[in-house]
Backbone as a printed PyTorch tensor [residue, N CA C, xyz], in Angstrom:
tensor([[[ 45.9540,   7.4380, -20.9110],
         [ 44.9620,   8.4940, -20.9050],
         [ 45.6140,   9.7480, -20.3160]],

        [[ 45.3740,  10.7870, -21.5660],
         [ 45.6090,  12.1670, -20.4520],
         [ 45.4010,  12.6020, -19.2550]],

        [[ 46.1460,  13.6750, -18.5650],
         [ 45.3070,  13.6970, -17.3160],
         [ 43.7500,  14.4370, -17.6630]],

        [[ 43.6340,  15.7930, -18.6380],
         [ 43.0590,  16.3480, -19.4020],
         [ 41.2080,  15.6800, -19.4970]],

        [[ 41.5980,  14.6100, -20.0920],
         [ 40.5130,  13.5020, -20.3080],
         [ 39.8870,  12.8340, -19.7670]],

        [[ 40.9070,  12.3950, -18.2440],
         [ 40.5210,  11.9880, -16.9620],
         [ 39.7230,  12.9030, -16.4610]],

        [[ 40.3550,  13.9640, -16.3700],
         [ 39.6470,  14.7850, -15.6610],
         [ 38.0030,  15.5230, -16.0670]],

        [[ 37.9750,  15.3540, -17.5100],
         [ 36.6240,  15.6510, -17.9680],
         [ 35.4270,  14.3770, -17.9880]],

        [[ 35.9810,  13.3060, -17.5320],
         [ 35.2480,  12.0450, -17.4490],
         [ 35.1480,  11.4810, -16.2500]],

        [[ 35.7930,  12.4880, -15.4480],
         [ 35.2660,  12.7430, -14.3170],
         [ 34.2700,  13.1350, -13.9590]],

        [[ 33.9170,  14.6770, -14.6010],
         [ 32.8260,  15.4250, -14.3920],
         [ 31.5370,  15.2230, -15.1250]],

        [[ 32.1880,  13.6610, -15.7970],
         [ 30.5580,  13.0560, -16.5930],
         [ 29.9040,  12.4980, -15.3850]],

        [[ 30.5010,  11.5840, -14.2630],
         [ 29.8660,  11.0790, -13.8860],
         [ 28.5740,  11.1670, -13.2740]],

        [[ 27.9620,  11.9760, -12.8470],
         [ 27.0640,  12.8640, -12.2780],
         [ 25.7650,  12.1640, -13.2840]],

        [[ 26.2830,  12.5110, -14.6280],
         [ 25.3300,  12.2080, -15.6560],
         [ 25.1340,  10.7870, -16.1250]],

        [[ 26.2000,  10.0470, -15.7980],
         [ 26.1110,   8.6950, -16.1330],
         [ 25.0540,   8.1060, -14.9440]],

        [[ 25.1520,   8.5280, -13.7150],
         [ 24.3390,   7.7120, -12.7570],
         [ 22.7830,   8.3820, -13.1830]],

        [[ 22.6850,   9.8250, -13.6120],
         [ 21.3600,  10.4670, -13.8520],
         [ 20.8140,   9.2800, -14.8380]],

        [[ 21.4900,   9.1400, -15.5230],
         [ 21.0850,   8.7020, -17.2910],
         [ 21.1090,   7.2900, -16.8250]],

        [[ 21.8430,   6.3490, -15.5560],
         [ 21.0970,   4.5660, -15.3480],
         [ 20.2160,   4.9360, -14.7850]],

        [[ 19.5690,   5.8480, -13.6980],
         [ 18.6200,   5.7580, -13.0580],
         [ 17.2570,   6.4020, -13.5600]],

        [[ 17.0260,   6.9690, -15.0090],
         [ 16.4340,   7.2350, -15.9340],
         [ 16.5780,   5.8340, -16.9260]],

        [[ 17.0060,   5.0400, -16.9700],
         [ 16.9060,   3.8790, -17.6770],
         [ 15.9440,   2.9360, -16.6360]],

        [[ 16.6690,   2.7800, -15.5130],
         [ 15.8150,   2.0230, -14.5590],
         [ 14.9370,   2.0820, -14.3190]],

        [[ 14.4990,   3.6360, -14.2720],
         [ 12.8860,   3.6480, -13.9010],
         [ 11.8850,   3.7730, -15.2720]],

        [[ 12.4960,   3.9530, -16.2680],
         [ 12.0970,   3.6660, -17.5770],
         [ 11.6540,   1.8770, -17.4070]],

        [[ 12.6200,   1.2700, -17.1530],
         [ 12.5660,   0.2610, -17.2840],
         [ 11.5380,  -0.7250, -16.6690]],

        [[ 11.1440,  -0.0500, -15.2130],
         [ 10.3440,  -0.6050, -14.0600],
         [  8.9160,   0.1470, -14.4490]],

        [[  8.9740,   1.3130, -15.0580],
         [  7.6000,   1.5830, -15.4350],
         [  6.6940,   0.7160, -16.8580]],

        [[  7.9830,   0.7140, -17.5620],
         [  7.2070,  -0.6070, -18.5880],
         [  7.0490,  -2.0320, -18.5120]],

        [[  8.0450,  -2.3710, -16.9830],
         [  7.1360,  -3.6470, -16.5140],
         [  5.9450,  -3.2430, -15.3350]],

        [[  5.7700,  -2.1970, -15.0710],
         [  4.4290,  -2.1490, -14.1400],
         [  3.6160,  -2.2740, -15.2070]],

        [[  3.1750,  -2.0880, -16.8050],
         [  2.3260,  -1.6890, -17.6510],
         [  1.8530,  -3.0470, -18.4620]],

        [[  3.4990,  -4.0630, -18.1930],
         [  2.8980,  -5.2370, -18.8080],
         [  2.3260,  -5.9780, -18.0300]],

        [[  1.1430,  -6.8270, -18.5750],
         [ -0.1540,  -7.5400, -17.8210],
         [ -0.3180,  -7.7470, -16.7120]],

        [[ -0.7540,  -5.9900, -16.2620],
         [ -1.0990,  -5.6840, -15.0890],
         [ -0.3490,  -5.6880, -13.8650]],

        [[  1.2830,  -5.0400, -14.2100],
         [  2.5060,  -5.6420, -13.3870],
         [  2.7730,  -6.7530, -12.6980]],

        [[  2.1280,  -7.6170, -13.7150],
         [  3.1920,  -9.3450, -13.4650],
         [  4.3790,  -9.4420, -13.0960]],

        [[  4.8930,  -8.9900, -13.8160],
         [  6.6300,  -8.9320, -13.6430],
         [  6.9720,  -7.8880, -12.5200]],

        [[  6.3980,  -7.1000, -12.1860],
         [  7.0960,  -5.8940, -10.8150],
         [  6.8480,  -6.3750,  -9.4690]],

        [[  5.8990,  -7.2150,  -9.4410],
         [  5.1120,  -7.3490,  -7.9030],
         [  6.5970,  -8.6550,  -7.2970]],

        [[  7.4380,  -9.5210,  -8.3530],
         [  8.4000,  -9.7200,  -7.4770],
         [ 10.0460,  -9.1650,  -7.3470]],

        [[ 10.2680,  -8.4960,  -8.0220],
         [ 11.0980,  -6.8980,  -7.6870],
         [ 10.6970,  -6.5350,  -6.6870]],

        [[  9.3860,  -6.2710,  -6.6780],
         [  8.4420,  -4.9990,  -5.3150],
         [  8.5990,  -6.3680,  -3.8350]],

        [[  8.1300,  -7.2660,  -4.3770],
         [  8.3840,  -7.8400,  -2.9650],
         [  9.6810,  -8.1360,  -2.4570]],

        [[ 10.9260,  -8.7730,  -3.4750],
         [ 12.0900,  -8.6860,  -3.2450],
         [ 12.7560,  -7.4520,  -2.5080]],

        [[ 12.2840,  -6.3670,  -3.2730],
         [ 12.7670,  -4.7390,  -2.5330],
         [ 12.2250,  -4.7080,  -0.9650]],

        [[ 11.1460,  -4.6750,  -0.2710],
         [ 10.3010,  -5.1220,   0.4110],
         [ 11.3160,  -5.3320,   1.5590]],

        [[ 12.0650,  -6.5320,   1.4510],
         [ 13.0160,  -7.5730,   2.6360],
         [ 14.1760,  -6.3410,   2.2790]],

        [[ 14.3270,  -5.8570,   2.4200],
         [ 15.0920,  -4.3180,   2.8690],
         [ 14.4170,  -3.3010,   3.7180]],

        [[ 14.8120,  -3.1730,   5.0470],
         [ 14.0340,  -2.4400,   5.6170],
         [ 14.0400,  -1.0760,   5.2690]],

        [[ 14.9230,  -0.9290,   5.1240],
         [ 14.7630,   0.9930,   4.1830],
         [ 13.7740,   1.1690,   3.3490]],

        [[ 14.2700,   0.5510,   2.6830],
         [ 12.7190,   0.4210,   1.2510],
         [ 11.9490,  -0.0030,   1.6800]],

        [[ 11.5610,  -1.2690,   2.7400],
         [ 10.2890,  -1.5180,   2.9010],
         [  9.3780,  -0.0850,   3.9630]],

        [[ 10.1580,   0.5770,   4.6850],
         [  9.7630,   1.8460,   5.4690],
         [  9.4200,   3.1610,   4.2250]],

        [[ 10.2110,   3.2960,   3.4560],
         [  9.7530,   3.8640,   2.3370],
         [  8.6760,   3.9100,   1.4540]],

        [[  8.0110,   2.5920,   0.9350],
         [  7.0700,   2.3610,   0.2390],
         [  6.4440,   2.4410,   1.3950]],

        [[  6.3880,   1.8930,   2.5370],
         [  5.0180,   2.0870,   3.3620],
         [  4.4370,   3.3860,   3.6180]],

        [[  5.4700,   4.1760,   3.5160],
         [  5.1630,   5.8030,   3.6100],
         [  4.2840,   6.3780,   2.5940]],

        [[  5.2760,   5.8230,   1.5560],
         [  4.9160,   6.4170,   0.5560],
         [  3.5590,   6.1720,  -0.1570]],

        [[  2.5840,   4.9320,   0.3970],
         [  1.8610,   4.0900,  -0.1020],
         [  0.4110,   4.9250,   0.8280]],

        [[  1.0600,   5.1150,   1.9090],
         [  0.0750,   5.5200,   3.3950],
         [  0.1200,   7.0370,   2.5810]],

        [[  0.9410,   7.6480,   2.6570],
         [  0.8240,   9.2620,   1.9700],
         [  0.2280,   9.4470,   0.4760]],

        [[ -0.2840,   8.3820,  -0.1190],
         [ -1.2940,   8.2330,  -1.7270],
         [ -2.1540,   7.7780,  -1.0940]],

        [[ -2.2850,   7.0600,  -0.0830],
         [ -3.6600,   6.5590,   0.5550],
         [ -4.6260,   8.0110,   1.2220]],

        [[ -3.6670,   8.5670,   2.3390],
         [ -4.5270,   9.7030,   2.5650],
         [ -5.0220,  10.4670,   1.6660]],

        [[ -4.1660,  11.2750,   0.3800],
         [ -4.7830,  11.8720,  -0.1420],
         [ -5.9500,  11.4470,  -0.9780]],

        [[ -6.0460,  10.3180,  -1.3660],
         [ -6.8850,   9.2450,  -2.1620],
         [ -7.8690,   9.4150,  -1.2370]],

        [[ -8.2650,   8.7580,  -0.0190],
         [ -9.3180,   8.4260,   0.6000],
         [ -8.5590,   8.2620,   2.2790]],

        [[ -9.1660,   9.9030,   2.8310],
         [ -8.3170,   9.5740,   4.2380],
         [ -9.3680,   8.9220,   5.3910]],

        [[-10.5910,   8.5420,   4.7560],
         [-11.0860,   7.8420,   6.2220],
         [-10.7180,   6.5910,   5.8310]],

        [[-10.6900,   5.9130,   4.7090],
         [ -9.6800,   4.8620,   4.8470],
         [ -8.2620,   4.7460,   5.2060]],

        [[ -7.6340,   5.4590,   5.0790],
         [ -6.1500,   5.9350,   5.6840],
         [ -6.4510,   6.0640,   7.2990]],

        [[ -7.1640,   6.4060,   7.9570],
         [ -7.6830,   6.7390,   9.1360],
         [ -7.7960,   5.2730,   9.4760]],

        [[ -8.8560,   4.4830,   8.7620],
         [ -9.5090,   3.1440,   9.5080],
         [ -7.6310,   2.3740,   9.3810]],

        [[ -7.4550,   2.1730,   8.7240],
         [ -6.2380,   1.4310,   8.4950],
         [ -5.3980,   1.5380,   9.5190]],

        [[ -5.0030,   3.3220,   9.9020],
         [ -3.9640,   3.5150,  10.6170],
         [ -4.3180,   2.7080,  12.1740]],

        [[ -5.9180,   3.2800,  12.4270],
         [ -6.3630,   2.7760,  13.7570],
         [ -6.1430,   1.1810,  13.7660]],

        [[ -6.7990,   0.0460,  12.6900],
         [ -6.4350,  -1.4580,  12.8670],
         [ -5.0970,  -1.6280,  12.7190]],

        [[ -4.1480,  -1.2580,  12.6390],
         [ -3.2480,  -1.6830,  12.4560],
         [ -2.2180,  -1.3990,  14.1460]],

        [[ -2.8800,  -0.3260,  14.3520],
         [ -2.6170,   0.0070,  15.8130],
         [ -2.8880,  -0.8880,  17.2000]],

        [[ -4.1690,  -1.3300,  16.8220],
         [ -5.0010,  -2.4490,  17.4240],
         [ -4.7540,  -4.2130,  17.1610]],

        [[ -3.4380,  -4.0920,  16.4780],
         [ -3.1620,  -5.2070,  16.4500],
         [ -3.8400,  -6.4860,  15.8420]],

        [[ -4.6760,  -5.9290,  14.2170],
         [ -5.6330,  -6.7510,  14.0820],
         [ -5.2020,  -7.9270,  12.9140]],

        [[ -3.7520,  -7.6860,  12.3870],
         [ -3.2080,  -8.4350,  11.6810],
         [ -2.4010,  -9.5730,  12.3380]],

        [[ -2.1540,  -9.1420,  13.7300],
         [ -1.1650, -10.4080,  14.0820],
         [ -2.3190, -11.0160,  15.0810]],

        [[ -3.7670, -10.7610,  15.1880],
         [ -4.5370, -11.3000,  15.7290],
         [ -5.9630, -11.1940,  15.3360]],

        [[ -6.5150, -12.1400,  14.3660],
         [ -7.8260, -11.9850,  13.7490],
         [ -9.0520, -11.7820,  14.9890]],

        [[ -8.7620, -12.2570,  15.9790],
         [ -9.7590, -12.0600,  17.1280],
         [-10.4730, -10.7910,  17.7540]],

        [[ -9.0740, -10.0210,  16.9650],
         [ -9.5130,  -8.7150,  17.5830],
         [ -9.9680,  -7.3450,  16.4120]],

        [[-10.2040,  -8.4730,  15.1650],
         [-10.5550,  -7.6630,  14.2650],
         [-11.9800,  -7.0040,  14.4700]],

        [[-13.3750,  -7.8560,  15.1110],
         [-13.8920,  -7.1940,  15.2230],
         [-14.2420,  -5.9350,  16.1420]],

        [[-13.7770,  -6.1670,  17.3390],
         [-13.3010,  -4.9690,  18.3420],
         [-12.8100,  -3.8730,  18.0830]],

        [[-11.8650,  -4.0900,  16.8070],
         [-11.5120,  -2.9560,  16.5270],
         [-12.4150,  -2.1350,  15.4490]],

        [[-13.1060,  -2.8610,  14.7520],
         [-14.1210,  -2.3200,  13.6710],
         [-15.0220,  -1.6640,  14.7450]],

        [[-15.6350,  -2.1790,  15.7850],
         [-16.4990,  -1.2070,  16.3980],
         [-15.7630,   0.1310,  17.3960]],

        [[-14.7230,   0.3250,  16.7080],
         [-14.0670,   1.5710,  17.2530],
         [-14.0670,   2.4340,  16.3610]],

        [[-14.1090,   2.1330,  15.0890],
         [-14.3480,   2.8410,  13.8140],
         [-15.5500,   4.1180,  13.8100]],

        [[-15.0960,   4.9820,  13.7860],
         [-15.9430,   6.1410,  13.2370],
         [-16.6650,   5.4400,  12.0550]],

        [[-18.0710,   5.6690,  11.9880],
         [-19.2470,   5.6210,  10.8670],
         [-18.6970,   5.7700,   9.2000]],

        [[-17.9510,   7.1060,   9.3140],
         [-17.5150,   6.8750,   7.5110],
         [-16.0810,   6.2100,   7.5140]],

        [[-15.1870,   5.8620,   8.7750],
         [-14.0200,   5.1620,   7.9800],
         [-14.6920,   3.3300,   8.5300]],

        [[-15.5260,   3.0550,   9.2460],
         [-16.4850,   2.0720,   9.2000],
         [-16.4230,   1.7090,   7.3600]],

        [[-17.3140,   2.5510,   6.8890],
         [-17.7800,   2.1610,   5.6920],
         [-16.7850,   2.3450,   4.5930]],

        [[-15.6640,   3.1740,   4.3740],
         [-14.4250,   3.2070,   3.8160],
         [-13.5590,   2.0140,   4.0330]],

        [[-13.6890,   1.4030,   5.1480],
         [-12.8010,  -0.2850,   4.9000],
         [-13.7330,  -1.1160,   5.0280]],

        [[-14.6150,  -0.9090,   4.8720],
         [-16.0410,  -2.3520,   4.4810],
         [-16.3680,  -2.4990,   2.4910]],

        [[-16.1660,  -0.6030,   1.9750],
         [-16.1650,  -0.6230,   1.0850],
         [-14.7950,  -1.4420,   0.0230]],

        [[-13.6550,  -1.0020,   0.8860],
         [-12.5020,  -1.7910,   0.1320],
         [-12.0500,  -2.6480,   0.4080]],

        [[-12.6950,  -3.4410,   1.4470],
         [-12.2250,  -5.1830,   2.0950],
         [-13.5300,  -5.5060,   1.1020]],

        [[-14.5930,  -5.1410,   0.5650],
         [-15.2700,  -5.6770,  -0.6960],
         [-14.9030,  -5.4000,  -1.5670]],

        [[-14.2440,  -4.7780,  -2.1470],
         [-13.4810,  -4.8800,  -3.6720],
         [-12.2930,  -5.8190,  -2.9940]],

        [[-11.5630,  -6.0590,  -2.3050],
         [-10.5480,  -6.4370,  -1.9700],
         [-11.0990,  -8.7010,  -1.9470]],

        [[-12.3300,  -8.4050,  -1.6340],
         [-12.4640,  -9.7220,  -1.2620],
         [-12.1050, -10.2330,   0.2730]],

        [[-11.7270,  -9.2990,   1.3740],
         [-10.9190,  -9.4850,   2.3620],
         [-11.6880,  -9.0370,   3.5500]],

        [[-13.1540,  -9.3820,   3.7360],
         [-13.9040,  -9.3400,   4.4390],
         [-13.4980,  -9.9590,   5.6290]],

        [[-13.3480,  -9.1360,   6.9360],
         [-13.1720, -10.0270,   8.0640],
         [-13.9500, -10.7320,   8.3560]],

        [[-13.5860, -12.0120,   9.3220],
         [-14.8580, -13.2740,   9.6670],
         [-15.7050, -13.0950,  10.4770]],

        [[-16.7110, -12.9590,  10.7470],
         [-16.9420, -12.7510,  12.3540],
         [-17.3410, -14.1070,  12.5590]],

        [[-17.2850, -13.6990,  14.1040],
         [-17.2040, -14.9800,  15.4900],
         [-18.1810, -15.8100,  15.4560]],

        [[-19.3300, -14.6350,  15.4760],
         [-20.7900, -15.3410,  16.2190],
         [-21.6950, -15.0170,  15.0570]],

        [[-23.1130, -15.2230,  15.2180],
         [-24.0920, -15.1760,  14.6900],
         [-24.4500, -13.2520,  14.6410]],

        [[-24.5600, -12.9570,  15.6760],
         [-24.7010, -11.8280,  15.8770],
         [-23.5820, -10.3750,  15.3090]],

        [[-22.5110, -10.6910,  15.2970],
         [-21.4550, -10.1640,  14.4630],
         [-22.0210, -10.3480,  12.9590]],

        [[-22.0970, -11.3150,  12.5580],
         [-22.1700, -11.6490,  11.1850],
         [-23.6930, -10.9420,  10.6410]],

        [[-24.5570, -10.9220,  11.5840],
         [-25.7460,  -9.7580,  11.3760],
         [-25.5670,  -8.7100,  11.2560]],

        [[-24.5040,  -8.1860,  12.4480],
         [-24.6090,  -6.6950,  12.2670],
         [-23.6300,  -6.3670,  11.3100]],

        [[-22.2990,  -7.4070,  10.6710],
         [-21.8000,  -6.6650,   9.1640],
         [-22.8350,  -6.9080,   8.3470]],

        [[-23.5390,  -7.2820,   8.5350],
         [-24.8430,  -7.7020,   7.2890],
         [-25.3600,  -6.7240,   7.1270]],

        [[-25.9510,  -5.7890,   8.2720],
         [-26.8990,  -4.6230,   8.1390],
         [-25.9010,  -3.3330,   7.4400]],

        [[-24.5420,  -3.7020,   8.1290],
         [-23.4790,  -2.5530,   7.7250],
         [-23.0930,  -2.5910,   6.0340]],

        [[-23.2120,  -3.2820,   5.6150],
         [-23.3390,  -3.6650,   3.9560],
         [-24.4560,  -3.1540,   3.5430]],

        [[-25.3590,  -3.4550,   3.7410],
         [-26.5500,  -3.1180,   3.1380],
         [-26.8070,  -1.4890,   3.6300]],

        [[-26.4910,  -1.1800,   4.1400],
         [-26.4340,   0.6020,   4.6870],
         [-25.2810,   0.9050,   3.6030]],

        [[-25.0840,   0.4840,   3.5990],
         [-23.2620,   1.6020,   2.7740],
         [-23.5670,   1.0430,   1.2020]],

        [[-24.2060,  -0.1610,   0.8640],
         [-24.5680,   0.0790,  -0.6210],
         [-25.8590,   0.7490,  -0.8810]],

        [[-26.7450,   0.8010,  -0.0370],
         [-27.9390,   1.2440,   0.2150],
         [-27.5770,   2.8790,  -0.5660]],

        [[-26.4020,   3.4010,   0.0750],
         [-26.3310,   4.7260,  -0.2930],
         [-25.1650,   5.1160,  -1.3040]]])
């Protein structure tokens, strides 16, 4: 090889990495599309066990969340602060720290979610009762 030739296939490279990483995400967007990203969610979790990427998507996931719906972004940030994932006990404690609309912003999407916290007692389990029926009420 010339030096000539070398040297102009040199200055492709730039475009060769543009043009895989335009294939790749070509590629990852038409498996998010097939049946309902079957195929991405274990890529996405594989990527995940990288802490770079997993700090990344969390950002990036929390920064579509606020603009989407920030008293849910709000309730989230606060339980998660409160330690309510590495301890179900203290899930309800922390719900009654909840401001009124991010209250009803993670009651509304732990019911689409199916991911209703448990409560303890009799009396817990009343008062999410009344808190449901207020927030579909309206």
């Amino acid at each position: 090889m010339t030096p000539v030739i070398a040297s102009i296939l040199l200055w492709f490279i730039p475009i060769y990495v543009l043009a895989g990483l335009t294939l790749l995400l070509l590629v990852f967007s038409l498996l998010a599309r097939v049946r309902g990203g079957k195929y991405v969610r274990p890529i996405v979790e594989a990527m995940t066990k990288v802490p770079l990427l997993k700090r990344w998507m969390q950002k990036a996931s929390r920064a579509a969340l606020e603009k989407q719906n920030p008293e849910l972004a709000s309730a989230i940030a606060k339980l998660e602060r409160s330690g309510v994932a590495r301890d179900p006990s203290r899930a309800q404690a922390a719900l009654s720290r909840l401001t009124a609309a991010e209250r009803r912003a993670y009651l509304d999407a732990a019911g689409q979610q199916g991911q209703m916290p448990e409560p303890t007692n009799r009396q817990e389990r009343r008062r999410l009762e009344k808190l449901q029926k207020r927030s579909q009420g309206r």
